[in-house]
Structures are given as C-alpha cells and as structure tokens.
C-alpha positions as YAML, in Angstrom:
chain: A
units: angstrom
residues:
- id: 1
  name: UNK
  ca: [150.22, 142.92, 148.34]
- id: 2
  name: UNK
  ca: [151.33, 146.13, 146.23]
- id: 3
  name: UNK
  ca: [151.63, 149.18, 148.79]
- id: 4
  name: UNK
  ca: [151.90, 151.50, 145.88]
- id: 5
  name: UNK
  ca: [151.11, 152.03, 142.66]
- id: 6
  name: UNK
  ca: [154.93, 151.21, 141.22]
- id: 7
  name: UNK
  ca: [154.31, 147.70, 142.84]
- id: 8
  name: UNK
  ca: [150.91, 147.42, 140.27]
- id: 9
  name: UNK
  ca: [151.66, 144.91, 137.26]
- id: 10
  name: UNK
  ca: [152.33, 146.48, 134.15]
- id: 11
  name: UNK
  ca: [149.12, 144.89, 132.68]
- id: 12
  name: UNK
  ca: [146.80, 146.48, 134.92]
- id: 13
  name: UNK
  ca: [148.95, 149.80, 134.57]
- id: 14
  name: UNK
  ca: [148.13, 150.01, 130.62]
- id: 15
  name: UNK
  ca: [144.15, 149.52, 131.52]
- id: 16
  name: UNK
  ca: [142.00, 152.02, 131.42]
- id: 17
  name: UNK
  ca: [139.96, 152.87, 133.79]
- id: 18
  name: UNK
  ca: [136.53, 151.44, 132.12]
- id: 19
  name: UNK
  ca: [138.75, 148.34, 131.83]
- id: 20
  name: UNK
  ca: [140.34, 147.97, 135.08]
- id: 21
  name: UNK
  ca: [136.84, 148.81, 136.94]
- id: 22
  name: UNK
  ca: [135.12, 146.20, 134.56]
- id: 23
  name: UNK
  ca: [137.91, 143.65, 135.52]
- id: 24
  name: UNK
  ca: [137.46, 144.40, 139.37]
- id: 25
  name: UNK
  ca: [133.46, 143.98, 138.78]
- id: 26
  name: UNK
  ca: [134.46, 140.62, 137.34]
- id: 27
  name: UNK
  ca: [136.80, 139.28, 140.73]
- id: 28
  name: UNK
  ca: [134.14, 140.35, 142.91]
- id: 29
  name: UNK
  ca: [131.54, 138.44, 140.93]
- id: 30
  name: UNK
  ca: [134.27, 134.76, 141.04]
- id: 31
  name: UNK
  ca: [134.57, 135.72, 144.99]
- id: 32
  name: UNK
  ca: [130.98, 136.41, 145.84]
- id: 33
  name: UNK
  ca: [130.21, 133.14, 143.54]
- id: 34
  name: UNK
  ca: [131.94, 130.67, 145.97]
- id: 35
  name: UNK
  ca: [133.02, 128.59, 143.03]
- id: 36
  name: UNK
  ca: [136.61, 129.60, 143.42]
- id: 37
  name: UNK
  ca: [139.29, 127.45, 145.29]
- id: 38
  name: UNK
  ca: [141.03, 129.29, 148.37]
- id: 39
  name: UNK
  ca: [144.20, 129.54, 146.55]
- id: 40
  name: UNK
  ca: [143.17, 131.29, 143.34]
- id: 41
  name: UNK
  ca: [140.78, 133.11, 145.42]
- id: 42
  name: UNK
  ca: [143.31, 134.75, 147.31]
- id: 43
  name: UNK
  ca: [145.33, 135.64, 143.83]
- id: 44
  name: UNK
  ca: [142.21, 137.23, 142.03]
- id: 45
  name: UNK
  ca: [141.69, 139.05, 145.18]
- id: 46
  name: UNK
  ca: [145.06, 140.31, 145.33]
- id: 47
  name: UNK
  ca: [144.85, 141.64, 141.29]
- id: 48
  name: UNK
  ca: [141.40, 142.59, 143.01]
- id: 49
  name: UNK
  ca: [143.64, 145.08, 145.52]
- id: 50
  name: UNK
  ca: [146.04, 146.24, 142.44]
- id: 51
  name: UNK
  ca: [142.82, 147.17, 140.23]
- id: 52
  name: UNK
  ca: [141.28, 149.26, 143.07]
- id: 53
  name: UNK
  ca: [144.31, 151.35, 143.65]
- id: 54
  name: UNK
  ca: [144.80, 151.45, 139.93]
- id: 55
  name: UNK
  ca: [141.04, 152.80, 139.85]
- id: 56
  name: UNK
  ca: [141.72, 155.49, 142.51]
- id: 57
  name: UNK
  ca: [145.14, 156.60, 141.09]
- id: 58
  name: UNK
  ca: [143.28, 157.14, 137.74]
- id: 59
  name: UNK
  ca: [140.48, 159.11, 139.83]
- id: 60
  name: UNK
  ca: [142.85, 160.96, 141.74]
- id: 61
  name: UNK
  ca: [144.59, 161.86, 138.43]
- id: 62
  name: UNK
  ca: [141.27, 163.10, 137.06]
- id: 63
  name: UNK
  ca: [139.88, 165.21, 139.69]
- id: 64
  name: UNK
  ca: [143.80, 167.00, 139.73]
- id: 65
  name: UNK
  ca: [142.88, 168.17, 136.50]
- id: 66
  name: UNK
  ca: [139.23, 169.30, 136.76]
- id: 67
  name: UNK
  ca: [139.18, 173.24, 136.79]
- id: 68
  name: UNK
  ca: [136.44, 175.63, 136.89]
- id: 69
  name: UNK
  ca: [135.70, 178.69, 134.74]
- id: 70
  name: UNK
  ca: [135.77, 181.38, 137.06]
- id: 71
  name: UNK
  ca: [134.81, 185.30, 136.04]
- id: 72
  name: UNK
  ca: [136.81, 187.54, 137.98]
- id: 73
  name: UNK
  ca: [135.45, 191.58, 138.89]
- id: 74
  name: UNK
  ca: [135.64, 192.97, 135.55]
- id: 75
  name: UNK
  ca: [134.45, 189.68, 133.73]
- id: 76
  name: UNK
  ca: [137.57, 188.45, 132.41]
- id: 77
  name: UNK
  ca: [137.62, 184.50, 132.54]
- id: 78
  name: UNK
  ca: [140.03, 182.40, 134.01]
- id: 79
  name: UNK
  ca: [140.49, 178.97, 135.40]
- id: 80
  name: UNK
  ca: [140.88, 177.73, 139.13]
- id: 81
  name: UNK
  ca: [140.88, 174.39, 140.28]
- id: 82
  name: UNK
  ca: [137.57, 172.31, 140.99]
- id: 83
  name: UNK
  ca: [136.96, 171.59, 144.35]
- id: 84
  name: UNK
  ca: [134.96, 168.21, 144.21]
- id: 85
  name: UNK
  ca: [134.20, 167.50, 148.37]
...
C-alpha cells in the first residue's frame, strides 16, 4: 500500500480531483456491492487507498492557497492566509 503520495500511480496522479473522487465513489460502490471476488477486491481497494490520499493531497494543496482579504488600520487591503478549522 502507497505510504506517500510519490508511491501513487501516475494515472491517478494526472486525475483531477472531480475525477479521482468520482473514481473512489465508484470502488466503494463494487465493494459495498459484494459482487467482487476477494482478490480484485483487495486491488480496487488498494487504488481505493491511492485515490483518497490523492483526494486529500489535492485538498491540502487547495486550502494552502486560500487567502483572505484583510483591511488593515488605515484601509489599505492586503492578503493573509485563510484559516479553514
């Protein structure tokens, strides 16, 4: 299983994340189904583990980048970054 994301196939590195998230949607669906032997179950869910982390390393990227508009004493804008807790 990938512990990071250089270990995350080139395929699923070049989705975006609309795509990967769809993609993920669709392994939980085969899993949840039941209709999937053990063997291919356990590779979908492993592409399964490499779209998640995908997903949050595109999230992660995304909130880095978020800033606010912030008006400082005399009213002069500027940016700061966007705390999202």
């Amino acid at each position: 299983m990938a512990e990071n994301n250089d270990q995350i196939p080139d395929d699923i590195k070049a989705l975006t994340f609309e795509d990967a998230l769809k993609a993920l949607e669709d392994i939980v669906g085969q899993l949840e189904s039941g209709a999937v032997s053990l063997e291919d179950s356990i590779n979908i869910y492993t592409r399964g583990t490499w779209l998640k982390r995908h997903c949050e390393a595109k999230l992660k990227r995304a909130e880095a980048r978020i800033e606010k508009i912030t008006l400082d004493v005399s009213g002069d804008a500027g940016l700061e970054a966007f705390d999202v807790k």
